[in-house]
N, C-alpha and C positions, 0 to 999 in steps of 0.2 A: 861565324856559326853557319851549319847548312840549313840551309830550310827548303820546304817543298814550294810548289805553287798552288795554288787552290782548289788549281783540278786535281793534281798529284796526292793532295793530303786528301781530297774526299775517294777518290778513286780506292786509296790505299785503305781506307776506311769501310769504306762496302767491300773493297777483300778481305778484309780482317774479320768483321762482321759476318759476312757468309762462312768464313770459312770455322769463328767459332760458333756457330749455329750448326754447322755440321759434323762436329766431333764434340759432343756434351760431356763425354765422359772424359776428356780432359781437363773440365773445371766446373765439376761440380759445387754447387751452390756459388757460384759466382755468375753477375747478372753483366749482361756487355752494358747497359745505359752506364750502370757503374766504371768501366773498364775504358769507355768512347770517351767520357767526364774526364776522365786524368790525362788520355791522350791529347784532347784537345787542347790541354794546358800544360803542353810538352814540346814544343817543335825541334828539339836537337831529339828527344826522342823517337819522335813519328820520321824524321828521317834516320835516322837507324833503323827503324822497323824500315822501312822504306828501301834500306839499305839491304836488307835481311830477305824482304821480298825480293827484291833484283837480282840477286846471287843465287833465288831458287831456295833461299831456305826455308819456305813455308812457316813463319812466324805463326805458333797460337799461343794464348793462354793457356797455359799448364798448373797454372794457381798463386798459390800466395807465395814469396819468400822475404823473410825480413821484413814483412807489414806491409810488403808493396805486391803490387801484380807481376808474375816474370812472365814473359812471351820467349820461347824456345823456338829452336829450330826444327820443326815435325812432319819435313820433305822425308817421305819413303829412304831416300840413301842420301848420305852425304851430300850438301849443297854442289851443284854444277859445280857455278860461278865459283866457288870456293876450293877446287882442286889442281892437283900438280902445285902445290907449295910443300917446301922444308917448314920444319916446327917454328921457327924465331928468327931474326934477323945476325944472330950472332955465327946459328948455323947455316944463312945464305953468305953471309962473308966467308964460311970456312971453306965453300966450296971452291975450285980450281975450273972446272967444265962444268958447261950445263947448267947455269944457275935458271932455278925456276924467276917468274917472273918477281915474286915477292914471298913473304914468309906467310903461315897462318896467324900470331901474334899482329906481326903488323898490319895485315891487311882487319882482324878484329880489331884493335885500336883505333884505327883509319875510320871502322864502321862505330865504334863506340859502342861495340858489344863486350860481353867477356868470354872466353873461351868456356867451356862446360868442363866438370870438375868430373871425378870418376864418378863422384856418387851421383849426381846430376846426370849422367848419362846413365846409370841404371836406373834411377826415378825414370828416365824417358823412356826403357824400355819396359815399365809398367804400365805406360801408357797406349803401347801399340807395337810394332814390332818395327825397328829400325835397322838398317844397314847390313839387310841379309847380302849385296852385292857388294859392297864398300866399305870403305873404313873413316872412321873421325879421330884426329888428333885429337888430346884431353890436355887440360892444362894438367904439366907434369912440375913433380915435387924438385924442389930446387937441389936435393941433394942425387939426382937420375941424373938432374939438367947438366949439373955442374959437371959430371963424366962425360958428359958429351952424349948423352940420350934423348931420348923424349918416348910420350906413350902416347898410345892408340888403341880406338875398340871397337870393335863389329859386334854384329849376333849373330851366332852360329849354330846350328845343332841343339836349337830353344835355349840359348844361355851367350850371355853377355861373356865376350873374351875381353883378355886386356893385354894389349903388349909391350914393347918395348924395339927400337928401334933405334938407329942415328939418327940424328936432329935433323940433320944436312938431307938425310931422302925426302925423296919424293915421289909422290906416285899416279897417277890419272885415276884411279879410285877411291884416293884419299885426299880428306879436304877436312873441314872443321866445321863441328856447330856451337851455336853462339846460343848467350840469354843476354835480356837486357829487362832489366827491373822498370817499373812504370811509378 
């Protein structure tokens, strides 16, 4: 199991804190005493978040899902740390040249987050306005995958795009955003 160190977990905790103290309208009626209470009684989580902070994803509370807390990923564009990767590992094997360092699946798995789903990415674009410069892989529907695709989506022109792509690209403004339930 990872876990932080004790400055690591309080550290990561006054970011998390300030940073949901500064965007309220992301989790209306939801109080952090509550939110820090589940964290602390988490440590494969709080390093995931941990994880999520380091790659630049800007982890906040976005609200409830399934009876738990989810914290998304609500960096302005596409995570840094998390770009120049192909969709999955099946489509970094297929490549010949160039393989990026590692896939977006894997490298979410790795972090023990999940990839964000289509509709999860348009909830996030109710939220604020993301990826006017960049793009985020989505988890894509097994019958895309299976042709050898995957999708991805920006905001453009005030409206959430959705695309479609090879699995195998890659690109320096695309990377992936994660949730992890609390």
């Amino acid at each position: 199991m990872n876990t932080l160190t004790p400055e690591e977990r309080e550290t990561l905790l006054t970011v998390l804190k300030e940073r949901f103290e500064k965007y309220p309208e992301r989790h209306e009626g939801i109080e952090w005493e509550e939110v820090e209470q589940q964290l602390r009684t988490t440590d494969d989580k709080l390093w995931s978040l941990y994880e999520m902070e380091r790659t630049d994803g800007e982890p906040d509370v976005i609200g409830m899902e399934d009876g738990q807390y989810a914290f998304i990923d609500c960096s302005v564009e596409s995570p840094k740390g998390r770009r120049s990767v192909c969709y999955d590992q099946a489509a970094w094997e297929a490549r010949k040249k160039h393989k990026p360092k590692t896939s977006a699946m894997e490298m979410a798995v790795a972090m023990g987050i999940e990839m964000l789903t289509e509709a999860q990415y348009r909830h996030l674009q109710t939220l604020g306005t993301f990826d006017k410069k960049s793009s985020s892989w989505i988890a894509t529907p097994d019958k895309i995958r299976d042709l050898g695709g995957a999708l991805f989506c920006d905001y453009r022109y005030n409206t959430v795009f959705t695309y479609h792509n090879g699995a195998e690209s890659y690109y320096a403004s695309r990377g992936f955003r994660g949730m992890l339930k609390i």
